[in-house]
C-alpha positions, 0 to 999 in steps of 0.5 A, a space after each residue: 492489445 495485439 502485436 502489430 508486426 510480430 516479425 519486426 517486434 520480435 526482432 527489435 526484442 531480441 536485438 535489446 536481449 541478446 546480449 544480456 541472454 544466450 536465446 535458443 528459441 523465439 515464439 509468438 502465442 497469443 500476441 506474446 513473445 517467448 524466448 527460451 533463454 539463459 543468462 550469460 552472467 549474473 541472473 539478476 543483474 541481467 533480468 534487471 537491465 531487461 526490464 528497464 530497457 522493455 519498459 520504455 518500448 511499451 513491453 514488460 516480462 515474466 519471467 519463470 525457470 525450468 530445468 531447461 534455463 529460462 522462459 521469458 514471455 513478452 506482453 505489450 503492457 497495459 498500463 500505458 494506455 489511459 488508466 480510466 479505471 485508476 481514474 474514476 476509482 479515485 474520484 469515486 474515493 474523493 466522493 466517499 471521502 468527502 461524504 464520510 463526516 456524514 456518517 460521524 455526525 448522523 450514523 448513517 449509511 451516506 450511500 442510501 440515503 440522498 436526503 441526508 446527503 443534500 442536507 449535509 452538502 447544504 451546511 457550510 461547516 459540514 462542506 468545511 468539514 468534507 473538504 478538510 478531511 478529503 485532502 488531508 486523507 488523500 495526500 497521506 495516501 497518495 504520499 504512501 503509494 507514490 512512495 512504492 511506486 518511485 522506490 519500485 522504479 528507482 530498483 527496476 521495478 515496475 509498479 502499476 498505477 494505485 487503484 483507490 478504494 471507495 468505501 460507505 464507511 467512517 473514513 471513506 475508503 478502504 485504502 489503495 493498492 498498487 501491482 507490481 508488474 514485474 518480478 521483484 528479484 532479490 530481498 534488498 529490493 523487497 524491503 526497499 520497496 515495501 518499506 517506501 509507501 509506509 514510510 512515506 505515509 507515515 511522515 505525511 500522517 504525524 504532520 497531518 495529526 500534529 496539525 490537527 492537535 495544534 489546533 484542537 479543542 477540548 471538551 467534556 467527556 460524556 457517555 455518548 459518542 465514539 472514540 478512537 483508539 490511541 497508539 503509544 505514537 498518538 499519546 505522546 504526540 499529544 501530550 507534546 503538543 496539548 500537554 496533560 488534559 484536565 480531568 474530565 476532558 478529552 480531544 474534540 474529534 476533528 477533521 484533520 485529527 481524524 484524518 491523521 489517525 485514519 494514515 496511521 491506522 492504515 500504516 499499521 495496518 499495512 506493516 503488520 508481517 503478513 503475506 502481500 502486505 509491506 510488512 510482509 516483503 519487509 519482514 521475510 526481506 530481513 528475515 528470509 523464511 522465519 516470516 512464514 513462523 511469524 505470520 501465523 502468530 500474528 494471524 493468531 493475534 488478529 483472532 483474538 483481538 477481533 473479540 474486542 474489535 471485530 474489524 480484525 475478523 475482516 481483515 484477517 479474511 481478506 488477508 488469508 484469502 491472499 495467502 499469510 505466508 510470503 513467496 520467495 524472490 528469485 535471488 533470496 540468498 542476495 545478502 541485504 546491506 545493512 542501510 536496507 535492513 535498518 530501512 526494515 527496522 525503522 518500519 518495524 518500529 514504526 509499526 509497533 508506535 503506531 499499533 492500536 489494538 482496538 482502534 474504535 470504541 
């Protein structure tokens, strides 16, 4: 998207700048704004009150250091058009989302195979099925990433629209992601905004299982089928609300159970130390570089489970290709109020309730 008028923008950008920046230098290159600049006060609290008062301009920064002070560059952001990749991902993942009970029932690929598809939409309990599984899914997720996506607000940083991720597998998709699209500046910050999304997710989810055991059934235990893996979280909601199982019996699979463990899976998942995952902005928020150490145990350990359950293979490449090892912030020496780092260790409790190391079998 083009500046329109560079001369009149620029001087409206520098007016809502220069009195947070000493600004040496003005340029215009590639329809961006780059001030040369330094802060005349605290960095942080100065490169804070600039985002917050570009964001409602329809402006965003980057903002990087060299021996000569700071170079802020200003783009129109992009977000603020309408968001139709956003959009059809996210009907894309309704649509794989409903069709995933298919794929437990029948072990097919939903994606190759239309006749299976129109003789699955024919049966109303299969439809009852799809409908139950999508929104009880769906608003863990949404729950989750509208958790990042307020807390990066409320700090002053600005988080894209979550982009949902369709998938041909047993819960219909691979999750979401959500982009910062300005620095988060401080170790305060990284915890609060990390720790939001599977925090919030987190609580959608024991509701949605909860739910789901209230309303279970039992059956006999046979050979055949799948089953899920069972967290310390999961056994004991369980217990509480089922109470022990006869000998012989176990928990029928529904919809909204699965669901449930499924928001749980992906709260695990995301909390786990490393790099770009909120366990990763939690962790080095608490503990500063000591993550680095810990991110290589924990890549470890997904190697070795990934011999009970290969999907640990998987994630671990997509992990590495991002990088296990988390950056640092630009104020990493800002000390962390003791509210925010018990934020930190209740999402690493969270974690460790919630973890499953084979989650099929």
């Amino acid at each position: 998207m083009k500046l329109k008028d560079p001369e009149l923008i620029s001087k409206s950008i520098y007016y809502q700048l220069a009195d947070l920046f000493e600004i040496s230098a003005i340029y215009n290159h590639n329809d961006r704004l780059i001030f040369r600049a330094r802060p005349y006060a605290d960095r942080e609290s100065a490169v804070a009150k600039m985002h917050s008062r570009l964001h409602p301009s329809g402006f965003i920064a980057d903002v990087n250091e060299d021996a000569a002070g700071l170079l802020i560059v200003v783009r129109r952001d992009e977000s603020l058009r309408i968001p139709w990749i956003n959009i059809l991902l996210f009907l894309g993942t309704l649509i794989t989302m409903f069709l995933a009970p298919l794929m437990w029932r029948l072990d097919v690929d939903v994606l190759l195979n239309p006749k299976a598809i129109l003789e699955y939409l024919g049966q109303p309990e299969a439809f009852r099925e799809g409908i139950e599984f999508t929104i009880a899914l769906i608003t863990i997720l949404l729950f989750h990433e509208f958790g990042h996506y307020l807390a990066g607000k409320r700090r002053g940083v600005f988080m894209s629209l979550p982009y949902f991720l369709p998938a041909p597998n047993i819960a219909g998709t691979f999750g979401a992601v959500i982009k910062s699209r300005s620095p988060i500046t401080n170790r305060r910050d990284l915890i609060e905004v990390g720790a939001a999304g599977p925090l919030a997710g987190f609580i959608i989810a024991v509701i949605v299982i909860s739910i789901g055991f209230a309303n279970a059934q039992l059956l006999e235990i046979t050979t055949e089928g799948w089953s899920l893996g069972e967290s310390m979280l999961i056994k004991l909601l369980g217990w509480l609300i089922i109470g022990p199982l006869p000998d012989g019996y176990a928990i029928k699979l529904s919809p909204v159970i699965i669901a449930g463990w499924v928001g749980l899976l992906v709260t695990m998942l995301n909390l786990l130390p490393l790099g770009q995952l909120d366990g990763g902005h939690i962790v080095y928020g608490l503990f500063g570089r000591t993550q680095h150490r810990l991110s290589r145990l924990f890549f470890a350990m997904m190697v070795a489970l990934g011999f009970w359950w290969p999907g640990w293979w998987f994630f671990g490449v997509l992990v590495f290709l991002f990088g296990i090892k988390h950056p640092p912030t630009v104020n990493d020496s800002m000390k962390v109020p003791r509210s925010t780092r018990l934020l930190g260790y209740i999402a690493i409790v969270i974690f460790v309730i919630s973890f499953v190391p084979v989650p099929f079998s």
